[in-house]
MIVEXFI-485125 format. One record per residue: z, x, y of N, C-alpha, C in turn. Coordinates in nm, 3 decimals, always signed. Example, Ala and Ser with C-alpha at 12.3 -4.5 7.8 and 13.67 -1.06 7.14 Angstrom:
+0.780:+1.319:-0.569:+0.780:+1.230:-0.450:+0.780:+1.320:-0.330;
+0.708:+1.285:-0.225:+0.714:+1.367:-0.106:+0.787:+1.290:+0.003;
//
This chain:
+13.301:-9.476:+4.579:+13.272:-9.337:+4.549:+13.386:-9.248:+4.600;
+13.387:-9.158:+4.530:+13.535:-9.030:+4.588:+13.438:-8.951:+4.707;
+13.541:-8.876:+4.733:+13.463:-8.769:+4.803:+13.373:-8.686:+4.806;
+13.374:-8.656:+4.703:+13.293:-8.552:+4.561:+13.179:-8.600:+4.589;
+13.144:-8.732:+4.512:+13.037:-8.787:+4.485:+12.999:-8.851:+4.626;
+13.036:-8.847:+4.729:+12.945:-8.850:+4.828:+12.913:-8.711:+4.917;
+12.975:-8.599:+4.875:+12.897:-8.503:+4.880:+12.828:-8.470:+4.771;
+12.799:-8.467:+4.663:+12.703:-8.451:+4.519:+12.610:-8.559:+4.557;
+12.576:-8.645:+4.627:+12.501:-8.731:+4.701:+12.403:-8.670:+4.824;
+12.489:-8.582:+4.921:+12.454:-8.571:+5.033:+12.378:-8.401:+4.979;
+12.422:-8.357:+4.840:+12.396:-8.222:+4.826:+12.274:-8.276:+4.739;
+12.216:-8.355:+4.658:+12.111:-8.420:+4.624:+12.031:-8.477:+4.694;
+12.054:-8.500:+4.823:+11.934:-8.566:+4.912:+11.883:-8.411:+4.995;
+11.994:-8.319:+4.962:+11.881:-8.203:+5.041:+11.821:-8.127:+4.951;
+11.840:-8.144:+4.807:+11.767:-8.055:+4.690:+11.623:-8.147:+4.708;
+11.660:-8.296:+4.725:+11.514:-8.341:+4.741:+11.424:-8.315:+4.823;
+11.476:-8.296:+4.931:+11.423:-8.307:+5.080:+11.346:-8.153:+5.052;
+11.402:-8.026:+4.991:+11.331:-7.908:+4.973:+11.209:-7.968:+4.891;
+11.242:-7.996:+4.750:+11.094:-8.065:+4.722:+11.012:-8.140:+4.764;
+11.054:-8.203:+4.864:+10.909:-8.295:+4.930:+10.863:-8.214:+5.067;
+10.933:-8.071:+5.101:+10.864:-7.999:+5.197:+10.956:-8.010:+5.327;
+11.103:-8.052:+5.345:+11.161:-8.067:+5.422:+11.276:-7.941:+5.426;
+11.335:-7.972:+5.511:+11.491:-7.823:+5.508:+11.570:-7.893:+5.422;
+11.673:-7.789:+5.392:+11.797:-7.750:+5.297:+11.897:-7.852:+5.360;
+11.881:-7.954:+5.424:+11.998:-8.013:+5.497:+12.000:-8.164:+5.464;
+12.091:-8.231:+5.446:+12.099:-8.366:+5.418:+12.258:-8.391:+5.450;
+12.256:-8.550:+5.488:+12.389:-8.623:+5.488:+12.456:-8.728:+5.496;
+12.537:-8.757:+5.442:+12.593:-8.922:+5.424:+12.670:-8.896:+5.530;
+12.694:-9.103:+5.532:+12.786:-9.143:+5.587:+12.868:-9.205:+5.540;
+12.986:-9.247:+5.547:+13.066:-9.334:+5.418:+13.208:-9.337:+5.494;
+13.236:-9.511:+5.458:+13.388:-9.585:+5.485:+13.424:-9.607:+5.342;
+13.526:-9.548:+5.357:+13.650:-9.598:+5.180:+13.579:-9.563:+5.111;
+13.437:-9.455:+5.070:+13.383:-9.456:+4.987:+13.274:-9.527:+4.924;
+13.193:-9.616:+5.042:+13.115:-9.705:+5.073:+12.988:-9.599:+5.167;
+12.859:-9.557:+5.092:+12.772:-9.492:+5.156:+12.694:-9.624:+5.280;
+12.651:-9.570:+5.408:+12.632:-9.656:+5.451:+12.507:-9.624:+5.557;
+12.475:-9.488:+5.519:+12.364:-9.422:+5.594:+12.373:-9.285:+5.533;
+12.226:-9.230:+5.497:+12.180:-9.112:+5.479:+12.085:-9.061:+5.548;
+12.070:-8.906:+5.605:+11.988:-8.880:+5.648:+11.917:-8.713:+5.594;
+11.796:-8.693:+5.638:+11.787:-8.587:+5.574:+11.694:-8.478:+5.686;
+11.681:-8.358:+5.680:+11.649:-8.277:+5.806:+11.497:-8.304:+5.805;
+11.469:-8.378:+5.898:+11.319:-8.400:+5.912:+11.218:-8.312:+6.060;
+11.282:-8.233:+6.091:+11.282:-8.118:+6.178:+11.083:-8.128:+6.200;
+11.070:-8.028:+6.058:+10.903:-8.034:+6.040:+10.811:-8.144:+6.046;
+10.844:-8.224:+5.922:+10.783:-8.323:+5.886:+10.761:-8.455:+6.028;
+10.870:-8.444:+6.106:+10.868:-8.534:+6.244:+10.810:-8.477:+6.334;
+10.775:-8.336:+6.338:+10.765:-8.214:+6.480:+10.889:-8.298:+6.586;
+11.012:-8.277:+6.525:+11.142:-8.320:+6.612:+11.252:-8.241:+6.605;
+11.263:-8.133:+6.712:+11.393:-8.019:+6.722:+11.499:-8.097:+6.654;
+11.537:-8.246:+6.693:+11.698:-8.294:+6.678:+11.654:-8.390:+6.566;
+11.558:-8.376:+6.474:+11.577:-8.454:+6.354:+11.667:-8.375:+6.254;
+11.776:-8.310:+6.299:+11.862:-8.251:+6.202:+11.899:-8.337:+6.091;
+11.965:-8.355:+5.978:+12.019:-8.412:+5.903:+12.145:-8.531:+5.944;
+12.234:-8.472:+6.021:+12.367:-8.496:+6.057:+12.303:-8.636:+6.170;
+12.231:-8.594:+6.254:+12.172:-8.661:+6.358:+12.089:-8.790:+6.347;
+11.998:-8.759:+6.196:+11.917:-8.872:+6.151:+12.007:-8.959:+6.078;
+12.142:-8.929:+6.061:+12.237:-9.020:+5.950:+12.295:-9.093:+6.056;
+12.337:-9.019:+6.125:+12.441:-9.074:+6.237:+12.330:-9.203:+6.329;
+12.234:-9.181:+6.314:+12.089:-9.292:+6.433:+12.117:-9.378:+6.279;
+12.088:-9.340:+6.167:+12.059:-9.532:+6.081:+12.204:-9.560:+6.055;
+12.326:-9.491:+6.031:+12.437:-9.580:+6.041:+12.427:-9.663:+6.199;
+12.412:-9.569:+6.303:+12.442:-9.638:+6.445:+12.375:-9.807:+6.409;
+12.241:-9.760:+6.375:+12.151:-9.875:+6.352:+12.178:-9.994:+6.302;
+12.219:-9.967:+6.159:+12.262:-9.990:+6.049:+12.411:-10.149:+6.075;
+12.468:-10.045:+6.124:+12.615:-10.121:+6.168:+12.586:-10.189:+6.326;
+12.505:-10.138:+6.390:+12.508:-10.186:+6.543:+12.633:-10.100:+6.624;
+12.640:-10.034:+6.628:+12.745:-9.984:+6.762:+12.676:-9.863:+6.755;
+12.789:-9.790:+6.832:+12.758:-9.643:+6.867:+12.888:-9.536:+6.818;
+12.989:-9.609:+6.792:+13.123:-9.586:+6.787:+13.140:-9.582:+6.630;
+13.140:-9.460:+6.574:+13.126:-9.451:+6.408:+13.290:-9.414:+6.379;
+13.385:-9.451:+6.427:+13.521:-9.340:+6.449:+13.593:-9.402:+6.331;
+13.585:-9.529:+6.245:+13.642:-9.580:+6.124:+13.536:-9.452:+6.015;
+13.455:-9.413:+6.022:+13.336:-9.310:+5.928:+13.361:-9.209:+5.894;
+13.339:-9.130:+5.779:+13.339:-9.005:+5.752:+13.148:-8.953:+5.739;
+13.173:-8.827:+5.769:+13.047:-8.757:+5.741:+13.082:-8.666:+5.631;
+12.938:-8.638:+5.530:+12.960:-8.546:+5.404:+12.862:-8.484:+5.414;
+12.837:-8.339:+5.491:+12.694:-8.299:+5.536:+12.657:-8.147:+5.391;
+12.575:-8.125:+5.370:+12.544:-8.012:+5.273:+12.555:-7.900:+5.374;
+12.582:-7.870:+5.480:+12.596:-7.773:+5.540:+12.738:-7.813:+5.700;
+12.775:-7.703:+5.707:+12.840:-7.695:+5.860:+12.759:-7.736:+5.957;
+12.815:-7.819:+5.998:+12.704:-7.841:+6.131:+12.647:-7.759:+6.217;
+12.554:-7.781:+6.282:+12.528:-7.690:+6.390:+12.561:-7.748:+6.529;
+12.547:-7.617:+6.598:+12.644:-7.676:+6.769:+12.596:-7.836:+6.823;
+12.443:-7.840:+6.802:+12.365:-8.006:+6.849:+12.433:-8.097:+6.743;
+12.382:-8.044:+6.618:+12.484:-8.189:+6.537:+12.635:-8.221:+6.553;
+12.704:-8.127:+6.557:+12.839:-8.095:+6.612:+12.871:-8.194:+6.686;
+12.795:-8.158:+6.796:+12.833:-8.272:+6.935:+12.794:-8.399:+6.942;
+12.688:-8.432:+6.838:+12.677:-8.583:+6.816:+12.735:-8.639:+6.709;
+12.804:-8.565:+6.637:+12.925:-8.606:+6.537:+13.054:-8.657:+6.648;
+13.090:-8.583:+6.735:+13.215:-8.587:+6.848:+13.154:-8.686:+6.933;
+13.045:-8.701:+6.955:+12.984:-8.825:+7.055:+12.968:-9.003:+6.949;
+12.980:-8.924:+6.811:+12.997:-9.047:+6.712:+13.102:-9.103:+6.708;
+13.198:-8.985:+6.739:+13.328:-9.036:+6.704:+13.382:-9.040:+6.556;
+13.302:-9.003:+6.474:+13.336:-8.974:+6.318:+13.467:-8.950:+6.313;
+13.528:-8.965:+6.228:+13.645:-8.940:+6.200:+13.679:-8.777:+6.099;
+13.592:-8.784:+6.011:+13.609:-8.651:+5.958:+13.482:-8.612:+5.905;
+13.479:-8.433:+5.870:+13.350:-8.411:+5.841:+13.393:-8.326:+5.716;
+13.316:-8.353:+5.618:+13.302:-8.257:+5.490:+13.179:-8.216:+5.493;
+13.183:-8.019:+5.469:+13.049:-8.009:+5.454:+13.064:-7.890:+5.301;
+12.910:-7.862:+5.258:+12.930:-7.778:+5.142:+12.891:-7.648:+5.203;
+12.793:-7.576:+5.221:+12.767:-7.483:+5.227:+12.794:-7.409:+5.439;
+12.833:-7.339:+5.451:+12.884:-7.317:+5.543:+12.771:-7.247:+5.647;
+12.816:-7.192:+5.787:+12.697:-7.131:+5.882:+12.666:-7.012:+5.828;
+12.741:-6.928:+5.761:+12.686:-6.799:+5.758:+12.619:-6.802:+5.612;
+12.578:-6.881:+5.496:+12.555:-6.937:+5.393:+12.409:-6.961:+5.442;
+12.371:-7.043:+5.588:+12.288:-7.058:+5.651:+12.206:-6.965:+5.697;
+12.284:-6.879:+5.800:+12.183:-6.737:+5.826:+12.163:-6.674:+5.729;
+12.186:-6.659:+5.641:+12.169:-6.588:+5.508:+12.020:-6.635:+5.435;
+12.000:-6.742:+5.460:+11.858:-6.765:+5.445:+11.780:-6.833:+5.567;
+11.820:-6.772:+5.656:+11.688:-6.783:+5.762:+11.749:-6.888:+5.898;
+11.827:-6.952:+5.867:+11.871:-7.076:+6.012:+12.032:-6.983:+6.051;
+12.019:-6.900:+6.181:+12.096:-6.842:+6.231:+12.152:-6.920:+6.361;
+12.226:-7.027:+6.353:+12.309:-7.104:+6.460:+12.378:-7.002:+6.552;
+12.464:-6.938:+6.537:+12.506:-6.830:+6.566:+12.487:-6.819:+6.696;
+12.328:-6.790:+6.742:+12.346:-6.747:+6.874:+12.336:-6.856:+6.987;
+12.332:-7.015:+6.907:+12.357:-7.076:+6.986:+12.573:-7.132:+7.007;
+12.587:-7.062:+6.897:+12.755:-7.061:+6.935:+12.819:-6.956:+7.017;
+12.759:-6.884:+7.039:+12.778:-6.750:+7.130:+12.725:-6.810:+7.254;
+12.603:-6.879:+7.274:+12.533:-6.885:+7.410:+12.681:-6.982:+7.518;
+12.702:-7.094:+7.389:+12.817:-7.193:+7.481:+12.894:-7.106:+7.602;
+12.977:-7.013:+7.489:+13.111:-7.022:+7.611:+13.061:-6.902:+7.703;
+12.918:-6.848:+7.744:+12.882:-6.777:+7.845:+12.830:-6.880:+7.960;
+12.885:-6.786:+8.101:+12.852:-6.817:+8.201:+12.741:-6.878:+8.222;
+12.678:-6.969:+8.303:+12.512:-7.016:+8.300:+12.461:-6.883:+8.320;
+12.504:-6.796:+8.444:+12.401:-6.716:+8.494:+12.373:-6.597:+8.337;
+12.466:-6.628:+8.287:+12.437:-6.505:+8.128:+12.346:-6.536:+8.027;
+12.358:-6.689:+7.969:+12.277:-6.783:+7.907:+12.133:-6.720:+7.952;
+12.072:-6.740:+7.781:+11.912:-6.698:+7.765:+11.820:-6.764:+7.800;
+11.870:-6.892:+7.822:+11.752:-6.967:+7.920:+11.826:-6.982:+8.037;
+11.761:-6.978:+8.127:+11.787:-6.965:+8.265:+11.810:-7.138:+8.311;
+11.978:-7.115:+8.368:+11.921:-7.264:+8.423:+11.984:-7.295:+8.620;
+11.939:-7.379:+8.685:+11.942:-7.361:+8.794:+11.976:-7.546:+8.884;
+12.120:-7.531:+8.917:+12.134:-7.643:+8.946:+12.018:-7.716:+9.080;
+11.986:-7.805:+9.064:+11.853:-7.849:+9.169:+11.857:-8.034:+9.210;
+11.890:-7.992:+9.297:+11.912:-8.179:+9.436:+11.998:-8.227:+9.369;
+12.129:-8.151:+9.365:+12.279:-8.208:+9.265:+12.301:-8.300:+9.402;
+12.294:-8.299:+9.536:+12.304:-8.447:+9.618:+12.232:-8.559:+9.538;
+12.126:-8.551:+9.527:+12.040:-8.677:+9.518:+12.071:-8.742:+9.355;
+12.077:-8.628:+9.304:+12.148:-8.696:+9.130:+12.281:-8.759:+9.115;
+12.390:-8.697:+9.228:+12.483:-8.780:+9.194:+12.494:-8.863:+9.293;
+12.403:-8.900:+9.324:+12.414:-9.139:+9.347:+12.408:-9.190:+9.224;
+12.314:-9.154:+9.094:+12.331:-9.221:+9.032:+12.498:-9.227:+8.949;
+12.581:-9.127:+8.948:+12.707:-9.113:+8.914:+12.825:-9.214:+9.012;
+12.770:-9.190:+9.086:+12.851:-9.277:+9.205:+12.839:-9.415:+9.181;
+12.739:-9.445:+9.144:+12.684:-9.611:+9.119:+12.707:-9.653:+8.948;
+12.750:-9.509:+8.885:+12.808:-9.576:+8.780:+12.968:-9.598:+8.760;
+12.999:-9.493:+8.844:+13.134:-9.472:+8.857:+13.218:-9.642:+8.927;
+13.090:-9.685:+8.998:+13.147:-9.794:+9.103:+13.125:-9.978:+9.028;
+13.036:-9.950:+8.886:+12.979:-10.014:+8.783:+13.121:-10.113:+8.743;
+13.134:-10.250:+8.770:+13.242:-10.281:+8.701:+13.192:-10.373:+8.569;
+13.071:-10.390:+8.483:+13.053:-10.425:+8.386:+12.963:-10.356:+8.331;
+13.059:-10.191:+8.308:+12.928:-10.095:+8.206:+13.023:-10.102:+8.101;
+12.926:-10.062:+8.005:+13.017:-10.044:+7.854:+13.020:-9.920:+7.839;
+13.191:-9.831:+7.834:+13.219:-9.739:+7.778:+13.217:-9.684:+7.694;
+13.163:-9.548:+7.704:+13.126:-9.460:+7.561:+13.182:-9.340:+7.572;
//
């Protein structure tokens, strides 16, 4: 498949996903043009914040292939990612991302990412949820004991 047609793929699994009662979001995965995982925003239908589209593709390729390390992969998402899918695209290691319809394409009908791209680069103490570092001694033993780990597998 070209590029095209695995986004005309990934833009057809979210026209479906609206008809069976799901979000506007869907997305492949694909080597050389070889689809090899699709996923589609199952948000509602799961009651799951991170069943995004991008997220549910990226778990059945992981699956799919066995690793964790997707970095030979392209993603073809019907939308720009959002900041959570974002970072599990970069934690995939994907190699590149095509998307169709963009973030502000998004707030425009109702999913405003936005203020979670604004929240990032503020200070914790500014950030809308409040957060509060608590027994940072006692948590990092476990860092120490991985740090000191000589047969962990790197990710």
């Amino acid at each position: 498949m070209t590029n095209e047609e695995c986004m005309k793929r990934a833009i057809a699994l979210s026209e479906e996903n609206v008809k069976n009662g799901g979000g506007p979001f869907a997305a492949v995965i694909a080597k050389n043009g070889e689809i090899v995982a699709e996923g589609c925003n199952r948000v509602t239908s799961d009651n799951d914040p991170t069943a995004h589209a991008e997220v549910s593709a990226i778990r059945a390729a992981c699956k799919k292939l066995g690793t964790f390390n997707l970095s030979e992969y392209e993603i073809f998402t019907s939308c720009e990612p959002c900041p959570m899918c974002l970072g599990a695209i970069y934690w995939a290691h994907l190699s590149k991302i095509y998307y169709g319809n963009n973030r502000t394409d998004a707030a425009k009908i109702g999913f405003d990412d936005d203020f979670i791209y604004k929240e990032i680069p503020l200070p914790l103490s500014q950030r809308s949820i409040p957060m509060e570092n608590l027994l940072h001694g006692e948590a990092s033993r476990c860092f120490e004991q991985w740090h000191e780990k000589s047969d962990k597998t790197e990710y």
